[in-house]
Backbone as a chain_set.jsonl record, in Angstrom:
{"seq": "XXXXXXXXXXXXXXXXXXXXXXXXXXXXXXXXXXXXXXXXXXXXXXXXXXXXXXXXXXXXXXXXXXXXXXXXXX", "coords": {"N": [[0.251, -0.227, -3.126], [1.051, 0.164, -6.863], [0.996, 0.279, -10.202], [2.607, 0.551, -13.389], [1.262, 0.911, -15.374], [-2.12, 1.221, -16.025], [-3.954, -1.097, -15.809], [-3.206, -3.827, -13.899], [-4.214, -2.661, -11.522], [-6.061, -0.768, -11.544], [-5.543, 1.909, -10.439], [-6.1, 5.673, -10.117], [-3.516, 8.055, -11.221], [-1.559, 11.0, -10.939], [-0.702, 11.7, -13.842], [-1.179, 10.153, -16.474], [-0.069, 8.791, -19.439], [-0.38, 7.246, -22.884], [1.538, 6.3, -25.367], [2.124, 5.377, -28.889], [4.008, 3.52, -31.575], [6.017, 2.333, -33.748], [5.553, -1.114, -33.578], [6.576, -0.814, -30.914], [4.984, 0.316, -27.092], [4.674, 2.831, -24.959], [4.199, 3.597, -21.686], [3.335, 6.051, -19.537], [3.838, 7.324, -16.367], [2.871, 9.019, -13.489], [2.365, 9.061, -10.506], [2.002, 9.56, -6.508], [4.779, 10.821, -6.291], [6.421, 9.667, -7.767], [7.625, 8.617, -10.695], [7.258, 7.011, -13.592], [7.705, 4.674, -16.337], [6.915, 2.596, -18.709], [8.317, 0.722, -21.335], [7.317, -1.171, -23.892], [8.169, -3.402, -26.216], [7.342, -5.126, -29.281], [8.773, -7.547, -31.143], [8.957, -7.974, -34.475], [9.43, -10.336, -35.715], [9.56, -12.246, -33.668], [7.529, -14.003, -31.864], [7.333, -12.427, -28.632], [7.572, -10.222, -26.206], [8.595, -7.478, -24.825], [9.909, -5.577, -22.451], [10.826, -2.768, -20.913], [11.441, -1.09, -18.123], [11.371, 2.136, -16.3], [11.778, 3.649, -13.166], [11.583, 6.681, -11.256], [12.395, 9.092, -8.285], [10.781, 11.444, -7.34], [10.801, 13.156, -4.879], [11.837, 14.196, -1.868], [12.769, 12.092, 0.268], [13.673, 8.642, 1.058], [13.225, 6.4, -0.131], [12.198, 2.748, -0.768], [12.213, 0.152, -3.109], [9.846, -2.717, -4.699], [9.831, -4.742, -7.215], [8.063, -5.902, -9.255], [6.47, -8.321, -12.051], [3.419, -8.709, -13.973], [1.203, -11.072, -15.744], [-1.491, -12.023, -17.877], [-2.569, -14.555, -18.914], [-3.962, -15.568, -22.484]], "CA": [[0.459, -0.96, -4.367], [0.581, 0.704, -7.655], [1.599, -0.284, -11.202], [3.091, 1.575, -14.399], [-0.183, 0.779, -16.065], [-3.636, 1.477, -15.169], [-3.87, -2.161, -15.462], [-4.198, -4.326, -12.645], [-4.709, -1.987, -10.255], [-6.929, 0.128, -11.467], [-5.631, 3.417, -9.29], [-6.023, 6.764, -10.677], [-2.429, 8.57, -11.199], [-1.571, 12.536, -11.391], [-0.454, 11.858, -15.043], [-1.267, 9.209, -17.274], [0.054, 8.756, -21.309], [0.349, 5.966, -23.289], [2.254, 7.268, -26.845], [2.365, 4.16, -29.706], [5.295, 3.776, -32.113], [5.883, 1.171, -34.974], [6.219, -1.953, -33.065], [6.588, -0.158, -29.481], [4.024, 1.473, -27.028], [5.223, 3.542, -23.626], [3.2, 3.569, -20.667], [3.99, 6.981, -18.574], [2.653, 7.764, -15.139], [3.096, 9.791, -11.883], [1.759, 8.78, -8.934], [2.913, 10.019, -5.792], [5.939, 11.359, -6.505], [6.996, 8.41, -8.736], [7.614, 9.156, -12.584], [7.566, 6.043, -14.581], [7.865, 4.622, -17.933], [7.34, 1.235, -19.112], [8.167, 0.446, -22.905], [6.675, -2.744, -24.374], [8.305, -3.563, -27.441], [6.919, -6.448, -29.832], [9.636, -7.616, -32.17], [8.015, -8.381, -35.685], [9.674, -11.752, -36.158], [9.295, -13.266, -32.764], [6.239, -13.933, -30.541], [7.423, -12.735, -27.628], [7.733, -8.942, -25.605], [10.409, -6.518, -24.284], [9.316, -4.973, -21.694], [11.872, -1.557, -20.451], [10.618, -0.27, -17.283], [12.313, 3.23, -15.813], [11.007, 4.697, -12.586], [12.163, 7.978, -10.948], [11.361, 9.22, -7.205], [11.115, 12.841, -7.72], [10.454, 13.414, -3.937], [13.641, 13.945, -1.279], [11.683, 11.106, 0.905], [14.412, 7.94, 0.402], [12.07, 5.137, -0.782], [12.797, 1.27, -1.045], [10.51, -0.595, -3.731], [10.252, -4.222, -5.235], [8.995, -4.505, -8.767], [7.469, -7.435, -9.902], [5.493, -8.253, -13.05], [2.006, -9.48, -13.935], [0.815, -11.418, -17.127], [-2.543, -12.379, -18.311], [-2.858, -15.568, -20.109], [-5.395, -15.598, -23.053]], "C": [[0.084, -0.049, -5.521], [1.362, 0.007, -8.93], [1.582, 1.318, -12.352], [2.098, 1.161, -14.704], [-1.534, 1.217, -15.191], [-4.137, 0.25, -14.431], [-3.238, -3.265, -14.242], [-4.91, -4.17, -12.002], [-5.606, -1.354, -9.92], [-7.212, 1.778, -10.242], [-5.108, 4.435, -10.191], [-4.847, 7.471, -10.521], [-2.504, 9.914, -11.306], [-1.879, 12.452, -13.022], [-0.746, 10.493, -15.637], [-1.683, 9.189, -18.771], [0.29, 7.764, -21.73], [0.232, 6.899, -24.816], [2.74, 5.342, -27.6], [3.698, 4.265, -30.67], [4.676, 2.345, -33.061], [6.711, 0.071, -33.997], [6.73, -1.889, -31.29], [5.048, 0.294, -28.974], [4.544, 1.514, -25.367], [3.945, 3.881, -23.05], [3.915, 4.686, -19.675], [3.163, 7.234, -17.569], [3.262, 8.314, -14.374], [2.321, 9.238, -11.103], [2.433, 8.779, -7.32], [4.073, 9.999, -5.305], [7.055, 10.353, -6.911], [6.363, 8.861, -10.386], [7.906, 7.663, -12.965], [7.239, 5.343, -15.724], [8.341, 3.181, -18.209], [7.324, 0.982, -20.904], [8.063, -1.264, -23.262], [7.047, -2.929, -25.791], [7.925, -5.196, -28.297], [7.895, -6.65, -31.073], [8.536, -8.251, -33.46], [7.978, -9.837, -36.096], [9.655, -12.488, -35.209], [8.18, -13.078, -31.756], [6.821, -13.756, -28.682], [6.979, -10.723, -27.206], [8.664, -8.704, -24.733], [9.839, -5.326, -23.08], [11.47, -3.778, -20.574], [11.005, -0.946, -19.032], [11.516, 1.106, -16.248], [11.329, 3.895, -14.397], [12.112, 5.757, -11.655], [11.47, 8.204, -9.637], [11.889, 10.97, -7.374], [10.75, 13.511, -6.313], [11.963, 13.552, -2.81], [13.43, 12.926, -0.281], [13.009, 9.777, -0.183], [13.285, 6.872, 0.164], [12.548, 3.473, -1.194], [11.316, 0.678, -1.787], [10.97, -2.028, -4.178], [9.3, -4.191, -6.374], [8.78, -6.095, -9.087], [6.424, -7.443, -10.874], [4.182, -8.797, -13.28], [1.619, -9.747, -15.376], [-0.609, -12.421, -17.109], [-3.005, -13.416, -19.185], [-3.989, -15.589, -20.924], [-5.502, -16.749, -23.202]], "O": [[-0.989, 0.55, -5.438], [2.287, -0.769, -8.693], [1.03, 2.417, -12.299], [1.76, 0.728, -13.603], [-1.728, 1.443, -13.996], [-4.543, 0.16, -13.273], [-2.348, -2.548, -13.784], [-5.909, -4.81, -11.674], [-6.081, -1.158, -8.801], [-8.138, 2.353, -9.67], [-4.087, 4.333, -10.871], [-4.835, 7.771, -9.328], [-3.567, 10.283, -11.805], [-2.899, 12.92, -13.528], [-0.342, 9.604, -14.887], [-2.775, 9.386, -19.304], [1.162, 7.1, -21.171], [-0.591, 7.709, -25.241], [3.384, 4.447, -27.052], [4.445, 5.211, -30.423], [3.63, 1.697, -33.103], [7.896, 0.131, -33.669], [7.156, -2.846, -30.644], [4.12, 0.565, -29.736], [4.757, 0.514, -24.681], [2.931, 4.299, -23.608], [4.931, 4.362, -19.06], [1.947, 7.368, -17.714], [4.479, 8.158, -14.48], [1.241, 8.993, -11.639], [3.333, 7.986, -7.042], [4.478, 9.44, -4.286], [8.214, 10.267, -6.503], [5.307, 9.208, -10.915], [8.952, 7.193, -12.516], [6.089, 5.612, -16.07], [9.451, 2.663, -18.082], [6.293, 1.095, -21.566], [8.709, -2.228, -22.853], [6.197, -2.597, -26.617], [8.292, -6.264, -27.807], [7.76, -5.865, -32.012], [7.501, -8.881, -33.245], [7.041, -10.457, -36.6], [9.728, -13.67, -35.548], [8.031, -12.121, -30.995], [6.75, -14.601, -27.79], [6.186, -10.091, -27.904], [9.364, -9.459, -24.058], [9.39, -4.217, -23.37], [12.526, -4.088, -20.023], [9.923, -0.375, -19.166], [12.348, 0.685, -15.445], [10.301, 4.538, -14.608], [13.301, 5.493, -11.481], [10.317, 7.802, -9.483], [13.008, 11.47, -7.485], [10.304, 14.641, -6.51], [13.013, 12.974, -3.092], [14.518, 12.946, 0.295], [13.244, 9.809, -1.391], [12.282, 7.177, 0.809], [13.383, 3.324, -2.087], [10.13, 0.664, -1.458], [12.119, -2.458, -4.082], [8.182, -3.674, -6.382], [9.47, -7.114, -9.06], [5.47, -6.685, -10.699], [3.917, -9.593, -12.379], [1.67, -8.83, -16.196], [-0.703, -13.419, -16.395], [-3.768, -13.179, -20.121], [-5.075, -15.626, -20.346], [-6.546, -17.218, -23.658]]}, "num_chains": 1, "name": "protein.A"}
Protein backbone atom coordinates (compact mmCIF):
# COMPACT_ATOMS: atom_id res chain seq x y z
CA UNK A 1 0.00 0.00 0.00
CA UNK A 2 1.27 3.37 -0.81
CA UNK A 3 -0.28 6.78 -1.58
CA UNK A 4 0.72 9.97 -3.74
CA UNK A 5 0.93 11.80 -0.46
CA UNK A 6 2.81 11.17 2.59
CA UNK A 7 -0.56 11.26 4.02
CA UNK A 8 -2.26 8.35 5.18
CA UNK A 9 0.29 6.14 4.97
CA UNK A 10 2.92 7.61 6.30
CA UNK A 11 5.75 5.56 4.06
CA UNK A 12 8.92 7.17 3.25
CA UNK A 13 9.38 7.56 -0.76
CA UNK A 14 12.81 7.94 -2.91
CA UNK A 15 11.52 11.46 -3.88
CA UNK A 16 9.12 13.58 -2.32
CA UNK A 17 7.94 17.49 -3.58
CA UNK A 18 5.07 19.27 -3.00
CA UNK A 19 5.38 22.77 -5.37
CA UNK A 20 2.20 25.42 -4.55
CA UNK A 21 0.68 27.61 -7.28
CA UNK A 22 -2.19 30.27 -7.07
CA UNK A 23 -5.09 28.15 -6.26
CA UNK A 24 -3.25 24.67 -7.06
CA UNK A 25 -0.67 22.49 -5.10
CA UNK A 26 1.14 19.15 -6.78
CA UNK A 27 2.07 16.33 -4.77
CA UNK A 28 5.18 14.40 -6.57
CA UNK A 29 6.63 11.11 -5.44
CA UNK A 30 8.64 7.96 -6.40
CA UNK A 31 8.37 5.05 -4.68
CA UNK A 32 9.39 1.92 -6.06
CA UNK A 33 9.59 2.51 -9.38
CA UNK A 34 6.29 4.49 -9.48
CA UNK A 35 6.49 8.33 -10.47
CA UNK A 36 3.42 10.13 -9.46
CA UNK A 37 1.73 13.37 -9.40
CA UNK A 38 -1.38 14.37 -7.81
CA UNK A 39 -2.69 18.05 -8.48
CA UNK A 40 -5.31 19.42 -6.07
CA UNK A 41 -6.86 22.32 -7.45
CA UNK A 42 -9.30 24.62 -5.28
CA UNK A 43 -11.48 26.70 -7.53
CA UNK A 44 -11.93 30.26 -5.90
CA UNK A 45 -15.69 30.42 -6.34
CA UNK A 46 -16.72 26.98 -5.34
CA UNK A 47 -16.16 24.92 -2.15
CA UNK A 48 -15.20 22.01 -3.55
CA UNK A 49 -11.58 20.21 -5.03
CA UNK A 50 -10.09 18.86 -8.31
CA UNK A 51 -8.07 16.45 -7.69
CA UNK A 52 -5.61 15.25 -11.20
CA UNK A 53 -3.74 12.25 -10.32
CA UNK A 54 -0.89 10.89 -13.03
CA UNK A 55 1.17 7.84 -12.16
CA UNK A 56 4.00 6.34 -14.29
CA UNK A 57 5.73 2.73 -13.79
CA UNK A 58 9.17 3.48 -14.80
CA UNK A 59 10.22 -0.21 -14.22
CA UNK A 60 9.87 -3.03 -17.29
CA UNK A 61 8.03 -5.25 -14.40
CA UNK A 62 4.10 -5.12 -15.92
CA UNK A 63 2.15 -3.96 -12.83
CA UNK A 64 -1.74 -3.97 -12.22
CA UNK A 65 -2.95 -1.26 -9.55
CA UNK A 66 -6.39 0.04 -8.15
CA UNK A 67 -6.51 3.62 -7.02
CA UNK A 68 -8.85 4.67 -4.65
CA UNK A 69 -9.21 7.89 -2.64
CA UNK A 70 -9.27 8.92 1.02
CA UNK A 71 -10.95 12.06 2.66
CA UNK A 72 -10.83 13.40 6.09
CA UNK A 73 -13.86 15.02 7.39
CA UNK A 74 -13.28 18.11 9.66
Amino acid sequence: VWSTTYQPTRREAELDRVRHGLGYTVFERTFAGLETSQTVFVPEIDSCELWLVRIENTTDRVRRLRLGSYLEWH
